[in-house]
C-alpha positions in Angstrom: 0.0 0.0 0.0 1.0 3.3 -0.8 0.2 6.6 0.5 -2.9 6.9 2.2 -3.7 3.2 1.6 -3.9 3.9 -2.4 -2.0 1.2 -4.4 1.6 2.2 -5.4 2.0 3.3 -8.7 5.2 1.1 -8.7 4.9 -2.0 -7.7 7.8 -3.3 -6.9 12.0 -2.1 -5.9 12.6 -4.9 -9.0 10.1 -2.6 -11.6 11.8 0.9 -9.9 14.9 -0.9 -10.8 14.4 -1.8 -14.9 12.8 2.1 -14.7 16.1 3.4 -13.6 17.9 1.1 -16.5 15.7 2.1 -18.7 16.6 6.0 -18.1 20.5 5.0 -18.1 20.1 3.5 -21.5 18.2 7.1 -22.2 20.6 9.2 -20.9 23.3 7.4 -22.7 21.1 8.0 -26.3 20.4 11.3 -25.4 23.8 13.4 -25.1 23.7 17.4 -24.3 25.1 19.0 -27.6 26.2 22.5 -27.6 27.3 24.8 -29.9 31.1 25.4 -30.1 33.5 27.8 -32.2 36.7 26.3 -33.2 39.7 26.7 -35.5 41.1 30.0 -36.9 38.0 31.1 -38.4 35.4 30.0 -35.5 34.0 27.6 -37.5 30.6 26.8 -35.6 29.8 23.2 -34.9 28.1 20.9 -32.7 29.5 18.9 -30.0 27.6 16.5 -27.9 28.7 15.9 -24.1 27.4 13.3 -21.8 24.6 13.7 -19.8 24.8 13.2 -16.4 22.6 11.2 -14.1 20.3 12.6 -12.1 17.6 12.4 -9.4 15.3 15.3 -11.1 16.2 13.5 -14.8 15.1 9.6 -13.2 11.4 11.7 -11.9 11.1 13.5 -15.1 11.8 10.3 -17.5 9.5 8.1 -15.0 6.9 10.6 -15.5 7.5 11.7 -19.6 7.5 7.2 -20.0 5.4 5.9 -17.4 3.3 8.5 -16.1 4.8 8.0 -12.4 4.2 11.8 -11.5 6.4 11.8 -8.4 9.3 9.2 -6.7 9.7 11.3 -3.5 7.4 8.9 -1.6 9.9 6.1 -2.4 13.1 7.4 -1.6 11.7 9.0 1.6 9.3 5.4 2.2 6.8 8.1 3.5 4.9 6.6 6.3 7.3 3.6 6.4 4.8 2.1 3.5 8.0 1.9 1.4 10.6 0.2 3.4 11.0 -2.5 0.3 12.0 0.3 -1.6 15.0 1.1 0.9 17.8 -0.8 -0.6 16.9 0.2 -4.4 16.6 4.0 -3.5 19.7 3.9 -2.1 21.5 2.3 -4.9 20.2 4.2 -7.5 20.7 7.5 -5.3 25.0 6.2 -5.2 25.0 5.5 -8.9 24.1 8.8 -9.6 26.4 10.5 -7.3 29.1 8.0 -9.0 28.2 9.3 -12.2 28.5 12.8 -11.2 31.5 12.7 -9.0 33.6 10.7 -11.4 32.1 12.6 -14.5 33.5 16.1 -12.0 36.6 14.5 -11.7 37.2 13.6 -15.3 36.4 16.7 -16.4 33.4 15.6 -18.3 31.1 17.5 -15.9 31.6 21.0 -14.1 33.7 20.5 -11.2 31.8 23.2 -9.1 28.5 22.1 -9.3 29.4 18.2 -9.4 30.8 19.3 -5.6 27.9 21.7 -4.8 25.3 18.7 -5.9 26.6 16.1 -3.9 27.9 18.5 -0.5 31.7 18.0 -1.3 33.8 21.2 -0.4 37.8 21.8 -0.5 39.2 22.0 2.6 42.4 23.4 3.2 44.1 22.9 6.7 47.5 24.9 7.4 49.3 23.8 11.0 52.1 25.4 12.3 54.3 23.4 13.8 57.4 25.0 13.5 56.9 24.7 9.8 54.0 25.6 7.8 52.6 22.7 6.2 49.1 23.1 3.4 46.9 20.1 2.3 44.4 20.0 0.4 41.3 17.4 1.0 38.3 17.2 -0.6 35.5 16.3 2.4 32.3 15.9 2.7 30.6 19.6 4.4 29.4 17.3 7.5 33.0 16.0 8.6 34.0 17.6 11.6 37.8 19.2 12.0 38.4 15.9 14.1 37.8 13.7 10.7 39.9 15.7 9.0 42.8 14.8 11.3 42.2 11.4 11.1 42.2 11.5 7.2 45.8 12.5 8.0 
């Protein structure tokens, strides 16, 4: 049962799965282009970039192919009616941070937002200790100064 004892929309984590599948194979078919300038005379052409994953892009396709109007009831298992769902929420919710953290860190994707999306910041931590020493961590924006020094 679903909200408010009306029947789920989706009826099971296994068809929530073959959805998100389904919108990988999309979003691999379905690549950003944008126009670019290149060469000595800014000849205009076309490129197409990946698309990344994303939360907003798995609700939208859901709804634009199987008229699912909203996931939010699944990935919060509102009232605890969704607690099957747990295990696939959470594994689609990492793939999609893996596609947009590695796609940040190879370039593919903005750097900036790929960090602002998934709360990573740049922490720099300078000690003086007779010597001045600078490193450079990347951290999640919950991980207390005491993580930090055990990263260390």
């Amino acid at each position: 049962m679903g909200d408010f004892g009306r029947p789920r929309v989706i009826e099971s984590p296994e068809i929530l799965w073959d959805y998100f599948v389904q919108y990988k194979q999309w979003v691999s078919e379905n690549p950003i282009t944008i126009e670019d300038y290149v060469g000595k005379d800014a000849e205009r052409v076309m490129r197409e970039k990946p698309r990344p994953l994303t939360v907003e892009g798995f609700e939208n396709h859901c709804f634009r192919e199987f008229k699912v109007s909203t996931l939010q009831q699944y990935f919060e298992n509102r009232d605890e009616s969704y607690s099957d769902f747990i295990s696939i929420c959470r594994t689609i919710k990492m793939e999609i941070r893996q596609n947009q953290i590695e796609g940040g860190m190879a370039g593919i994707f903005n750097p900036s937002i790929t960090q602002r999306l998934n709360n990573l910041k740049e922490a720099t931590d300078i000690t003086t200790n007779g010597k001045d020493v600078q490193s450079n961590i990347i951290v999640q924006d919950n991980q207390t100064k005491e993580n930090l020094d055990k990263i260390k």
